[in-house]
N, C-alpha and C positions, 0 to 999 in steps of 0.2 A: 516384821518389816512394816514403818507406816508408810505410805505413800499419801500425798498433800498435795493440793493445789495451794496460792498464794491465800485466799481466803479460808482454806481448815488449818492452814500452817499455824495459827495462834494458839488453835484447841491442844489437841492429841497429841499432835509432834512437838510443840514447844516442849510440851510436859516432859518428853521423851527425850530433849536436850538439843531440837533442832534449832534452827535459826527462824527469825518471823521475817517474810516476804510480801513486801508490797502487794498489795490485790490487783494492781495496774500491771505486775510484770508475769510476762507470759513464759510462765515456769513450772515443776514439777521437785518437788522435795522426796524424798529417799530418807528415811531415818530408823534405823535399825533398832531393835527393841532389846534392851538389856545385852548390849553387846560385850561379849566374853573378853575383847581386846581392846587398846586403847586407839588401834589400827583402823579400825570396823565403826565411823563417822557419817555422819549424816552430809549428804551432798546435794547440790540444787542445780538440776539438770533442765534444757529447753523445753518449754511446755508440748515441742511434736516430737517429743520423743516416745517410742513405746516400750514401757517397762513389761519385760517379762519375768514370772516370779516363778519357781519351781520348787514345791515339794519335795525336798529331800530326804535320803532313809534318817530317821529318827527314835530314840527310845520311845517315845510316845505315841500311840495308837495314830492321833489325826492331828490336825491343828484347824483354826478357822477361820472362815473368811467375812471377815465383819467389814460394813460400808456404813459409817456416821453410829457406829455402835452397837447398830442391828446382825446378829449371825445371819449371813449368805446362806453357806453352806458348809460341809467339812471337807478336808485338804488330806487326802491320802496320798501316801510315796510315789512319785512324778508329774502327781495333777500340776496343771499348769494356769498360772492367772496372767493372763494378756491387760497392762492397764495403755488407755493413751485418752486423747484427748475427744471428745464426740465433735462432728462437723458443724456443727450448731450454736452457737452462743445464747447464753442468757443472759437477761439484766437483771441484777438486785435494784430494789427498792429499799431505800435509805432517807427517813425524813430531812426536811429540807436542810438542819442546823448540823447534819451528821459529821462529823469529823474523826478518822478514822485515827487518825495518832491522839485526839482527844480520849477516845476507847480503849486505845491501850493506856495510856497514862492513869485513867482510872481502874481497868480492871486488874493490872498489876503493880500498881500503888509506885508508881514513878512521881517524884518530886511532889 
């Protein structure tokens, strides 16, 4: 499962078949990874929502939990992942001519 904010939603979960959300809109993406059904959709949920993730019984020994690519840690049978938003905000820096649909239109060869 990827979980995204509006700004990773271009990277990892696009790739994954999700939708790209605005960096202004206060939200949280869900996009499941190679999903078995055509049921099993990626959704865009309010950014104070908190997602809980559970480890379920599996053929495979562990699974992982990667943040921006780097392994966390490993995910045995009912470890639990708490995500939600921190109380905090930050600001990106963006030179002054930044244009954010200009970025997409180059880096996915749009028009």
């Amino acid at each position: 499962m990827i979980v995204s904010s509006p700004t990773g939603s271009t990277a990892y979960a696009l790739a994954g078949g999700g939708p790209i959300i605005h960096p202004m809109l206060d939200a949280l993406l869900l996009v499941p990874i190679c999903p078995h059904t055509l049921s099993n959709r990626p959704i865009v949920i309010g950014g104070n929502s908190r997602v809980e993730l559970i480890m379920k019984e599996s053929k495979i020994e562990h699974g992982n939990l990667t943040c921006d690519g780097e392994i966390i840690c490993d995910l045995l049978e009912n470890d639990r992942v708490l995500i939600y938003k921190k109380d905090k905000k930050i600001r990106l820096i963006h030179p002054l001519n930044y244009d954010h649909f200009g970025v997409l239109r180059a880096k996915l060869a749009w028009g």
